[in-house]
N, C-alpha and C positions, 0 to 999 in steps of 0.2 A: 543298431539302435534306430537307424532312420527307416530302416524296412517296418521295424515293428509296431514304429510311430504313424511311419502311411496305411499298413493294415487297419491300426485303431480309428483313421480319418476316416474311412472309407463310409459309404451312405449304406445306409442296410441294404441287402438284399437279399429275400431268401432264395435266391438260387445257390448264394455264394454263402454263405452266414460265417461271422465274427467266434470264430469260439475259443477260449481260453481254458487252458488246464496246470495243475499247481496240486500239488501236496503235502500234506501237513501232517503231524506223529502229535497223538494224546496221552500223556500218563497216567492210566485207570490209576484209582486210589478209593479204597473201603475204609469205611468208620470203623474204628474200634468197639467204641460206642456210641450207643444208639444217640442222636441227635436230639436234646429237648425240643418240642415245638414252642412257638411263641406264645406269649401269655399274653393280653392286654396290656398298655405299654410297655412290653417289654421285648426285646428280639430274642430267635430261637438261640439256642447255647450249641453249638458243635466244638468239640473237644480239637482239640490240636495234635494230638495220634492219630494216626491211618496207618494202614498195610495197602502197600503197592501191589496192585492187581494186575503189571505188566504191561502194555502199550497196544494202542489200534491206531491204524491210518488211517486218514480222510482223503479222498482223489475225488479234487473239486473240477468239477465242467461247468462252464459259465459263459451264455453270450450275452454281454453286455448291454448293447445297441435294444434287446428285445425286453429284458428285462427277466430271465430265466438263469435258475442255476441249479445243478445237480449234485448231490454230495455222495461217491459210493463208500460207506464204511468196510475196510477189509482187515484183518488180522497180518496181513504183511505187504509190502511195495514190489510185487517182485514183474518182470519182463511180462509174465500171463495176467498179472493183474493188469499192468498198462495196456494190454491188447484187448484186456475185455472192455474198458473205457473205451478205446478208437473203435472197437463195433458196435456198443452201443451208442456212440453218436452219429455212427454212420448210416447204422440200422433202423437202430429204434429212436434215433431223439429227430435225426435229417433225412428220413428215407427219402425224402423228394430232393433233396439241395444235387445240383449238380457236383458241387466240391466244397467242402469243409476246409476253412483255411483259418488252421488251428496254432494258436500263440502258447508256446509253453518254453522253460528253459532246458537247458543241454544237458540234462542227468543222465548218467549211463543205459537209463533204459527205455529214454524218450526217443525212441526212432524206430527206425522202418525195419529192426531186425526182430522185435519185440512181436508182430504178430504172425511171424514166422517161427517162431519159436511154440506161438499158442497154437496156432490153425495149420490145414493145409496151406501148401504152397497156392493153390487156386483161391482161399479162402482170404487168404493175407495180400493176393496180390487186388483181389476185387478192393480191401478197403481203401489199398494205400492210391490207387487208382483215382480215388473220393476224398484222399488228406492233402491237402497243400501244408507242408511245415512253416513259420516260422519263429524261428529260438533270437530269445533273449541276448544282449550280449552279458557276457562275467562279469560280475559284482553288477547287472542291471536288470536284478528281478524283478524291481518296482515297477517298470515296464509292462509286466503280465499281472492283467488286470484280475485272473483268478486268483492272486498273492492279496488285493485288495478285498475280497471278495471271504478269503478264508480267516483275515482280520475281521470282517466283521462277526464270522461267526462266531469267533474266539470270545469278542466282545459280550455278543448278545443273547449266545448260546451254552458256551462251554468254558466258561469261567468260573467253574466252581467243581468240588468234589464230583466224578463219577466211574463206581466201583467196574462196571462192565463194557463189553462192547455194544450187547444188545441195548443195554440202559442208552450209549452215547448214540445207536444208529435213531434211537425215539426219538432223540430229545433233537436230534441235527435233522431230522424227518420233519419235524414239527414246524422247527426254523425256516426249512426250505417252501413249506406249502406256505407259509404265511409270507415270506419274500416274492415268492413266484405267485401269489395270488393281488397283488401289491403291486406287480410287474417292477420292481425297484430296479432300477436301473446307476448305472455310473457313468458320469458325464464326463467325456475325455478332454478335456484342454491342452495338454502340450502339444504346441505342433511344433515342424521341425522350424521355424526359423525362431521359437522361445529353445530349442536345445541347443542350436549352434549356438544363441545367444548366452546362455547360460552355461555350454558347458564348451565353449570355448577353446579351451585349454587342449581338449583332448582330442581335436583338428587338427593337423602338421598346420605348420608356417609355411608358405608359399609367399617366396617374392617375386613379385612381378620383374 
């Protein structure tokens, strides 16, 4: 916890850059019938049946500090999906950072075997060369500020019927250019003497 709380302290720097990663599972859902539009004072009608269109992921990248985040929509979470994320932030979002020191939690497919799996060995060893890990502790996702970050799209975005993938990559496309045009950013507060303070408990007892 205190590692990932000094990561989020830390002052920008783009040599070094802040980046968080997090993901999230959406359940496409299609109208039975077609939606009345609204009328003058009155709201449109959507029916209460749907057919389940099946599920898309969202694998969010986000440096907080700058005010940038990236949403890749994929049809599944798997080891080559995670590695296409660590090349393109290493590639294409940080080609100049000397080292990406990337905040994510400990899912089975969050590490350093994941782009060995996708690329050459030569390929996988240039990124991880350029990722500094650090993971979340269990039960302390709220730590990883990509987790905040995917709340709000849920909020702002994707809080309502959408039948497809292609429909959800539009609509999370659109979210992201007007965030990242906005440079919104998330202000970090907890330092480590409000978590010992607060989370006390979870400290051994030490007597002098």
């Amino acid at each position: 916890m205190e590692d990932v709380i000094q990561v989020h302290l830390r002052p920008y720097d783009p040599r070094f850059p802040v980046a968080c990663f997090d993901e999230a599972c959406k359940q496409l859902f299609g109208e039975v019938r077609p939606p009345r539009r609204c009328r003058s004072g009155r709201p449109a009608q959507v029916d209460y049946e749907y057919e389940r269109e099946g599920v898309c992921h969202q694998l969010m990248m986000c440096e907080p500090l700058r005010g940038w985040r990236h949403v890749k929509v994929t049809g599944r979470r798997t080891r080559r999906d995670y590695a296409g994320c660590i090349r393109d932030l290493v590639e294409v979002h940080y080609p100049r950072a000397e080292k990406v020191l990337l905040v994510q939690d400990n899912l089975n497919t969050h590490d350093g075997a994941s782009p060995y799996e996708a690329f050459s060995p030569e390929v996988a060893r240039r990124l991880l060369d350029r990722i500094e890990f650090h993971y979340t502790p269990k039960h302390g996702s709220w730590l990883n500020m990509a987790e905040t970050e995917i709340s709000v799209m849920n909020q702002q975005c994707l809080d309502r019927r959408l039948e497809s993938p292609a429909k959800l990559a539009a609509e999370v496309a659109a979210w992201e250019h007007r965030r990242n045009v906005r440079r919104a950013r998330i202000h970090w507060t907890f330092t480590l003497a409000a978590a010992r303070r607060k989370l006390r408990k979870l400290y051994p007892s030490i007597e002098d």
